[in-house]
C-alpha positions as CSV (number, residue, x, y, z in Angstrom):
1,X,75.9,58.9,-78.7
2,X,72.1,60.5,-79.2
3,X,71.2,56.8,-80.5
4,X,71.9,55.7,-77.3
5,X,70.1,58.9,-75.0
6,X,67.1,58.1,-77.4
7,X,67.1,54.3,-76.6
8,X,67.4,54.8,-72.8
9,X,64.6,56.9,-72.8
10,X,62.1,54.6,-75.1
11,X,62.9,51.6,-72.6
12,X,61.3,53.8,-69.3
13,X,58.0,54.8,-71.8
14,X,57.7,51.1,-73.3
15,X,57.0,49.4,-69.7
16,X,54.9,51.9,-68.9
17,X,52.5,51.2,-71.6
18,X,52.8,47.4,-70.8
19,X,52.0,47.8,-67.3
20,X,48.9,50.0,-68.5
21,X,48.4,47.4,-71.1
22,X,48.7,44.6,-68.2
23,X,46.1,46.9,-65.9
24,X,44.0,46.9,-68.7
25,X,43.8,42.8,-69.3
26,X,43.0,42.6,-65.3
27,X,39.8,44.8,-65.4
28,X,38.3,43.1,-68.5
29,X,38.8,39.9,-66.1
30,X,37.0,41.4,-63.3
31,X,34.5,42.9,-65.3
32,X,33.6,39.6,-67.2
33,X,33.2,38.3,-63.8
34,X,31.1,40.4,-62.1
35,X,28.6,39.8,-65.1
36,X,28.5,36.3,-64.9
37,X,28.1,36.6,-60.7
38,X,25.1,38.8,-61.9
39,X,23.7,36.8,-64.7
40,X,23.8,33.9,-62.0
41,X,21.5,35.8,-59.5
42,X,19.3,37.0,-61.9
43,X,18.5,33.3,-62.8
44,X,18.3,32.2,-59.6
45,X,15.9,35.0,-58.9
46,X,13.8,34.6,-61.7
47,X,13.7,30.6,-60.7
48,X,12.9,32.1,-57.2
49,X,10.1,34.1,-58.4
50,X,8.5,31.1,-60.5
51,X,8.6,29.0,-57.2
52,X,6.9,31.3,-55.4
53,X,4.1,31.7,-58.1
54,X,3.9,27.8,-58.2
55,X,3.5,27.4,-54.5
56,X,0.9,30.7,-54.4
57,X,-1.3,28.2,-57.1
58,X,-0.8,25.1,-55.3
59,X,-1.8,27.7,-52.0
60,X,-4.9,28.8,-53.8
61,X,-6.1,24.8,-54.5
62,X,-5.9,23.6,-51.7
63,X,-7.8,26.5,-49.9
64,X,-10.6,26.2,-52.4
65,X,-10.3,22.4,-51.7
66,X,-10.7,23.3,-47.9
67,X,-13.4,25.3,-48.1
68,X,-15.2,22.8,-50.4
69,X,-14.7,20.0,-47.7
70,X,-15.9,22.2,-45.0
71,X,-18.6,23.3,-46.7
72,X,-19.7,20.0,-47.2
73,X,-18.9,19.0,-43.3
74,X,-21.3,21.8,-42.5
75,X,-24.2,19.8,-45.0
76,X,-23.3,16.4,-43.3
77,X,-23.7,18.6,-39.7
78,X,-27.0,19.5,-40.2
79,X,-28.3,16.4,-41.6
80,X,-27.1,14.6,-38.8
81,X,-27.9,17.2,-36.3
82,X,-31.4,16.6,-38.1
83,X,-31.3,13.0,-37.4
84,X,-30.5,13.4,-33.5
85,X,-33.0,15.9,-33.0
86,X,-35.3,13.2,-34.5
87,X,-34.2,10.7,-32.3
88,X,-34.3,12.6,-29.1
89,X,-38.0,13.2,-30.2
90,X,-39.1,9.2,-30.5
91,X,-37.2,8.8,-27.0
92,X,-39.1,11.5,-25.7
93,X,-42.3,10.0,-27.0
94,X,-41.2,7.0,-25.7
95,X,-40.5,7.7,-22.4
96,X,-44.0,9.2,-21.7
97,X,-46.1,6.4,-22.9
98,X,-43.0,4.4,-20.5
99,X,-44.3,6.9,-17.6
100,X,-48.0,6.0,-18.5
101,X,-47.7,2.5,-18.1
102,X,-45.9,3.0,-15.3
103,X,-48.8,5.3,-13.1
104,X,-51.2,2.5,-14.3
105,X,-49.2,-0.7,-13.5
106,X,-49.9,-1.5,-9.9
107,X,-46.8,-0.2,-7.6
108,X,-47.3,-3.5,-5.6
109,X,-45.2,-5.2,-7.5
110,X,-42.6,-2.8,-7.2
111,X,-42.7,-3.3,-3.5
112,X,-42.7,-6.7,-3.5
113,X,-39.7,-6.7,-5.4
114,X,-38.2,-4.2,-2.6
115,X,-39.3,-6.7,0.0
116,X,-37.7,-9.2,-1.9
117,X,-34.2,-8.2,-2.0
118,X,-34.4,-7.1,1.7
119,X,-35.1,-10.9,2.3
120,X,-32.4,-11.6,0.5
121,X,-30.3,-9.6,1.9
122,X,-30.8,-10.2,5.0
123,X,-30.5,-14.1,4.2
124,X,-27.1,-13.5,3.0
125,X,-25.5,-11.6,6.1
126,X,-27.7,-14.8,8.0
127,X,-25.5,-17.6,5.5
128,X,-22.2,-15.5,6.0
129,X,-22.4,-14.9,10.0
130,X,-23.0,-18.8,9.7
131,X,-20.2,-18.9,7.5
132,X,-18.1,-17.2,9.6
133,X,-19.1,-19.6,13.0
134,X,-18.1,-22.3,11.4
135,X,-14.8,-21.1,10.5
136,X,-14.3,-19.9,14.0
137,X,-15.4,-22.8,15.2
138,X,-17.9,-22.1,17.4
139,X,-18.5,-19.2,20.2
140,X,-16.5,-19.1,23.6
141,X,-19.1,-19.8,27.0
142,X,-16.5,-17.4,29.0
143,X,-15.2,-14.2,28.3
144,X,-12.5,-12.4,30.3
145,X,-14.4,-10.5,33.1
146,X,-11.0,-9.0,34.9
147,X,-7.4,-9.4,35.7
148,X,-6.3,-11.4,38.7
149,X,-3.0,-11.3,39.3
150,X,0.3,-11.3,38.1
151,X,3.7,-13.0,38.2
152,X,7.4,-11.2,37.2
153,X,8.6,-14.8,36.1
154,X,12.3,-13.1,35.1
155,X,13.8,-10.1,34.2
156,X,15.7,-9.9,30.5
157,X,16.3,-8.1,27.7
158,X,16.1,-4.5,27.0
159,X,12.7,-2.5,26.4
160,X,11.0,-4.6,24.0
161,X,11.1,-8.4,23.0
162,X,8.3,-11.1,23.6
163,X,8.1,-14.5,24.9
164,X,5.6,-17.6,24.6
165,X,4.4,-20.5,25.0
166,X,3.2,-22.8,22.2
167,X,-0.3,-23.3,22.6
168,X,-0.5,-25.6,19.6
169,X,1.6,-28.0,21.0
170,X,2.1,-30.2,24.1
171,X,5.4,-29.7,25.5
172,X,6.2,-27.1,28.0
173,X,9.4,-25.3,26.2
174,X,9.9,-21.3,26.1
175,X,10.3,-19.3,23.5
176,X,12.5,-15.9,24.2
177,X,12.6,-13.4,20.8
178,X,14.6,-10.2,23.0
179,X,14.5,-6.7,20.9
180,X,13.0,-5.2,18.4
181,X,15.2,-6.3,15.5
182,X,16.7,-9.6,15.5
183,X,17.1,-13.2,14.1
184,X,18.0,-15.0,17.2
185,X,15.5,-17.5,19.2
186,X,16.0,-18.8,22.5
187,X,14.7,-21.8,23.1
188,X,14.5,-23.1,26.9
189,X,13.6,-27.2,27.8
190,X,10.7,-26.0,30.5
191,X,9.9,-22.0,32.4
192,X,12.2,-24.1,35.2
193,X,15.4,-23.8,33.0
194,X,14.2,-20.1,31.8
195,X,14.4,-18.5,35.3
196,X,17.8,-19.9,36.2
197,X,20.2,-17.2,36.0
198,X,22.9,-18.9,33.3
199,X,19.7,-19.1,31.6
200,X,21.5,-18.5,28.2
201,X,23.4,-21.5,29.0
202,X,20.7,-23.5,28.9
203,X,19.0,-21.8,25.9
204,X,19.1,-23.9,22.2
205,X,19.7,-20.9,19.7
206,X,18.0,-21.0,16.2
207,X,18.7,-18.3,13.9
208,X,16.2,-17.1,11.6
209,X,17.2,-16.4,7.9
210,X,15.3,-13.3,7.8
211,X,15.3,-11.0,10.6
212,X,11.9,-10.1,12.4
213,X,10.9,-6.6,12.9
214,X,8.7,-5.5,16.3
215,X,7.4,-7.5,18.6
216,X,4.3,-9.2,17.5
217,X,5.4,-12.4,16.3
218,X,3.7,-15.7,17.8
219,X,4.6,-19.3,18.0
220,X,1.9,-21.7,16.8
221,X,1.9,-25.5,15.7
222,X,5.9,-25.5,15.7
223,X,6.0,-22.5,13.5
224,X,7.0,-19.0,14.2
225,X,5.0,-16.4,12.6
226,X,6.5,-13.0,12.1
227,X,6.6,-9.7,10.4
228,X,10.3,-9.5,8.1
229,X,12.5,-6.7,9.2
230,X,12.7,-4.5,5.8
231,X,9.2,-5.8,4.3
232,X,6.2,-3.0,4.4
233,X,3.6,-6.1,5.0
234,X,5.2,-9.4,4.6
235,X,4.4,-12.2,6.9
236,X,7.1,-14.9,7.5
237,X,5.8,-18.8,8.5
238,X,9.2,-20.3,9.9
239,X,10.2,-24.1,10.9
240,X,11.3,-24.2,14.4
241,X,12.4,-27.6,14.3
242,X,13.2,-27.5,10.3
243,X,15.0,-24.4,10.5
244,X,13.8,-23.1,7.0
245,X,10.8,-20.7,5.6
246,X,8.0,-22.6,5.3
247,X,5.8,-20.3,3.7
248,X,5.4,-16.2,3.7
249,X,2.3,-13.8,2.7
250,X,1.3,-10.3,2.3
251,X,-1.2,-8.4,4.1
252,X,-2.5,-5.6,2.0
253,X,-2.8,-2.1,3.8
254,X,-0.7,-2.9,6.5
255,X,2.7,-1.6,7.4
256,X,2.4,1.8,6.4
257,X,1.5,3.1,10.8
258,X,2.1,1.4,13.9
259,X,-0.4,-0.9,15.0
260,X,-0.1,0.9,18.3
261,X,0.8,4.7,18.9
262,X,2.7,3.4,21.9
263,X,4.5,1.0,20.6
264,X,5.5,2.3,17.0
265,X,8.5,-0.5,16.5
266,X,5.5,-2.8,16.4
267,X,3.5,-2.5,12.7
268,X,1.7,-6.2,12.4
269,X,0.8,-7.6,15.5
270,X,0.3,-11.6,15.0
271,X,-2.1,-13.0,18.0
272,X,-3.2,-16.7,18.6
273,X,-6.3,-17.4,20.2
274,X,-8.8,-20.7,20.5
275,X,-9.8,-19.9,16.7
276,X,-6.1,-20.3,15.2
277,X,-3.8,-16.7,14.3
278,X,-5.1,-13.3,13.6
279,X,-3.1,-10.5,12.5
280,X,-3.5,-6.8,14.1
281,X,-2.7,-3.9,12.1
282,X,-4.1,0.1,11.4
283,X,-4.5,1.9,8.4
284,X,-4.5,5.3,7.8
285,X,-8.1,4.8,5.9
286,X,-9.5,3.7,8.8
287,X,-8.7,6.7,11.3
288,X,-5.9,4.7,13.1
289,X,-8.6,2.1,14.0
290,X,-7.9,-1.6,14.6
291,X,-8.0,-3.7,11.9
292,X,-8.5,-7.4,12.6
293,X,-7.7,-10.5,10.5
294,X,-8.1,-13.8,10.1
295,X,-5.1,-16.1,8.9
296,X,-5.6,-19.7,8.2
297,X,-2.3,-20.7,9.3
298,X,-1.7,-23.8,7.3
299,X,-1.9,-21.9,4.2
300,X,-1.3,-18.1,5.1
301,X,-4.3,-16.7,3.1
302,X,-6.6,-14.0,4.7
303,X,-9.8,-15.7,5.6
304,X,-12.0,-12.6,6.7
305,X,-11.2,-9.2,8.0
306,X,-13.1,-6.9,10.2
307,X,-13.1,-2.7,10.6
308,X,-13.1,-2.3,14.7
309,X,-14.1,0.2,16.8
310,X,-11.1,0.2,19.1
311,X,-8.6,3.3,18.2
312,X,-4.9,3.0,17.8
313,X,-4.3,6.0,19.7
314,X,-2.5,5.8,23.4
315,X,-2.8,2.3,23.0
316,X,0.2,0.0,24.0
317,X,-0.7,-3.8,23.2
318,X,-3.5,-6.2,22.4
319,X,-4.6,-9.8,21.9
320,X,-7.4,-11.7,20.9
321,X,-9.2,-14.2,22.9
322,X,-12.3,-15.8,22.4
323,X,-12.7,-13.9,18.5
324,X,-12.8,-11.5,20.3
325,X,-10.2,-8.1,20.1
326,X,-8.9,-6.7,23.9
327,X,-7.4,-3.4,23.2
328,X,-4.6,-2.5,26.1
329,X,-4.0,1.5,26.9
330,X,-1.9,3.4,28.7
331,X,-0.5,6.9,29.1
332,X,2.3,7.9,26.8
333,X,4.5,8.1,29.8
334,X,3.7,5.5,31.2
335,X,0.8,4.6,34.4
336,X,-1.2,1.9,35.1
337,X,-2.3,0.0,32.1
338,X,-6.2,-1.0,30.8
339,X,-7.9,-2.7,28.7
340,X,-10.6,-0.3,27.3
341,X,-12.2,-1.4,24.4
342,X,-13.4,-4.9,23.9
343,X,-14.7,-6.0,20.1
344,X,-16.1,-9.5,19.1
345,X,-16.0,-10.1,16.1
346,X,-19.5,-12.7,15.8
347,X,-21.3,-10.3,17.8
348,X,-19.8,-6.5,16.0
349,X,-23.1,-4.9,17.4
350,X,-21.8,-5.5,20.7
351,X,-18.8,-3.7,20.9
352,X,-17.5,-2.6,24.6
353,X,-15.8,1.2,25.2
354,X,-13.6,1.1,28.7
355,X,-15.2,-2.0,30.4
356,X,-12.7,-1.0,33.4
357,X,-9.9,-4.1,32.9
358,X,-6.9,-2.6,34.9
359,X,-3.5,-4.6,35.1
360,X,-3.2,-5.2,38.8
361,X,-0.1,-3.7,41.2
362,X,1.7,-2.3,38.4
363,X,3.4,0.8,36.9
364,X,5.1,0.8,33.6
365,X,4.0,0.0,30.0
366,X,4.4,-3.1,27.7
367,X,6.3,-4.3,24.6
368,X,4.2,-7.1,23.9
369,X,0.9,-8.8,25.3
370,X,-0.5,-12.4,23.9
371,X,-3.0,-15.1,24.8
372,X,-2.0,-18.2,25.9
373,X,-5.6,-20.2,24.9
374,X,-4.4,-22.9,26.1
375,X,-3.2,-22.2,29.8
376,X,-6.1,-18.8,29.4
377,X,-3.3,-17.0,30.6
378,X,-1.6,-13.7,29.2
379,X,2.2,-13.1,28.6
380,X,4.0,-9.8,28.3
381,X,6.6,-8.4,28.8
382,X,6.9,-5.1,30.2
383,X,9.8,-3.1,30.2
384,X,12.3,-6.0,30.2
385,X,10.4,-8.0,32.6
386,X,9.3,-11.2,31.8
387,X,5.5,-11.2,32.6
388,X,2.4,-14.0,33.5
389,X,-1.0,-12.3,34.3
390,X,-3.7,-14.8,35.1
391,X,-7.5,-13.9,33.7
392,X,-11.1,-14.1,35.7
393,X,-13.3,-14.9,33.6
394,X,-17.5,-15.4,33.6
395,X,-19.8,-17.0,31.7
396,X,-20.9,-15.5,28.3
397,X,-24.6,-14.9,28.3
């Protein structure tokens, strides 16, 4: 019976003294560990610390290597610096025995030379103003002295829209481009069949591929010359009778303003005269002036261009006639029109400010204005009216 208290009692004392003995086990593990963590860092430290001395060295070279190479930049700098200041003193030298010969030399020579390129000068603008009459062909022995009268041939269409003639060719057909944006010609047989009232009846319709935009597009030699609707500056050359593009161009500067304040759905304004076509157009550069040039229609390249004299501002329409520019005004809200400023282009010295052409018996303002050379008759159309004003004209002396 104690033989058994005595062994209950050993069991309770024996696991404790495993447990401790299992406690014990665990620490030793953690202890070994922690000194291998810390034998790890302490390499990795030391290997840290050699690192940094090797990159202090390499640090220390290449400063002393630096200051070697600028040291020796600074050497090069003053030799060089030497050499300029060398140099600088020959040109110097130079340039006073240059002076010396030149307050000896005789100046005549210098203004012969002078006189010589004024000659020359002056022989060229001769040769291109010769140039330039030949291409125009010649001078006109009238110029437009007045405006005689005028006829309301029909009234249709809205506001703006053109019609025409072709002065290019010998039939008598009419041309009828109504709005400001459109692809639809009218074509009429004679002016008879254009003033009947089922006029549109009567009318063949051609469609253009591209659309035209404003109203200063001209018929000429079968073709139809016009600014495309969407383009900034491009100049369309269409068939009539083909009913195709023929050819298209660019005029550089144009586009970007009306050609006239009045009319600002108009930005290239085509004209036809004796000479052949012209194209009208301002530029902000210019100060909202005209700019005028010449087109060589077969080939739609820019033959010569001119700066005028005639102002953008309050004006409504022009044409040219003669080479020579007729600017038309009027008051924004509309009065009696005028031509007031008057600019030939063979003669640019002779440029007319408000020569006092009024438009006769009527109040209103145009759309479009062109010159028919060949009948020396203008047609506009003014605020849906169809319009014929005949011209008075004198000898050009």
């Amino acid at each position: 019976m104690v033989v058994l208290q005595i062994h209950f009692l050993l069991i309770p004392f024996l696991m404790s003294i495993m447990g401790a003995a299992q406690y014990l086990m665990q620490d030793a593990a953690l202890l070994s560990y922690i000194d291998q963590r810390f034998l790890s860092l302490e390499k990795r430290l030391e290997k840290c610390n050699q690192d940094v001395l090797e990159y202090v060295d390499e640090f220390r070279d290449f400063s002393r290597m630096v200051l070697t190479r600028l040291a020796g930049l600074n050497t090069d700098k003053s030799e060089v610096k030497s050499e300029v200041e060398n140099l600088l003193s020959r040109i110097d030298h130079a340039q006073r025995d240059i002076d010396y010969f030149g307050s000896v030399t005789d100046s005549n020579a210098c203004v012969e030379v002078h006189e010589d390129l004024v000659k020359q000068q002056l022989l060229e603008e001769a040769e291109e103003k010769k140039r330039l009459k030949l291409m125009l062909n010649a001078s006109c022995d009238n110029v437009i002295a007045g405006i005689r009268s005028l006829k309301v041939v029909k009234k249709t269409g809205g506001k703006h829209g053109s019609w025409m003639k072709d002065p290019g060719k010998k039939h008598t057909k009419i041309y009828l481009l109504s709005g400001s944006v459109n692809n639809v010609i009218l074509e009429f047989a004679n002016i008879m069949n254009f003033m009947e009232n089922n006029q549109t009846l009567k009318a063949r319709r051609v469609l253009l591929p591209l659309p035209w935009e404003g109203t200063g597009h001209v018929i000429y030699q079968g073709f139809l010359f016009y600014h495309r609707y969407g383009s900034l500056n491009e100049i369309i050359k269409f068939n009539i009778q083909r009913r195709n593009v023929a050819d298209q161009m660019l005029l550089p500067g144009a586009g970007r303003i009306p050609a006239y304040q009045l009319s600002p759905q108009t930005k290239i304004d085509l004209a036809v005269d004796e000479q052949g076509l012209w194209a009208l157009h301002a530029e902000p550069e210019s100060g909202g002036n005209i700019i005028i040039t010449k087109i060589n229609h077969v080939t739609m390249a820019m033959e010569h261009s001119w700066d005028s004299p005639c102002s953008s501002k309050d004006a409504e329409a022009a044409f040219m006639a003669c080479n020579t520019l007729h600017v038309v005004y009027n008051s924004p809200s509309g009065g009696t029109s005028r031509i007031q400023c008057v600019y030939d282009v063979l003669d640019p010295l002779n440029a007319y400010i408000n020569p006092g052409l009024h438009f006769p018996k009527r109040q209103g303002s145009h759309s479009t204005v062109h010159y028919n050379p060949k009948e020396k008759q203008l047609f506009a159309w003014g605020d849906g009216s169809q319009i014929i004003y005949k011209l008075h004209t004198e000898e050009n002396v």
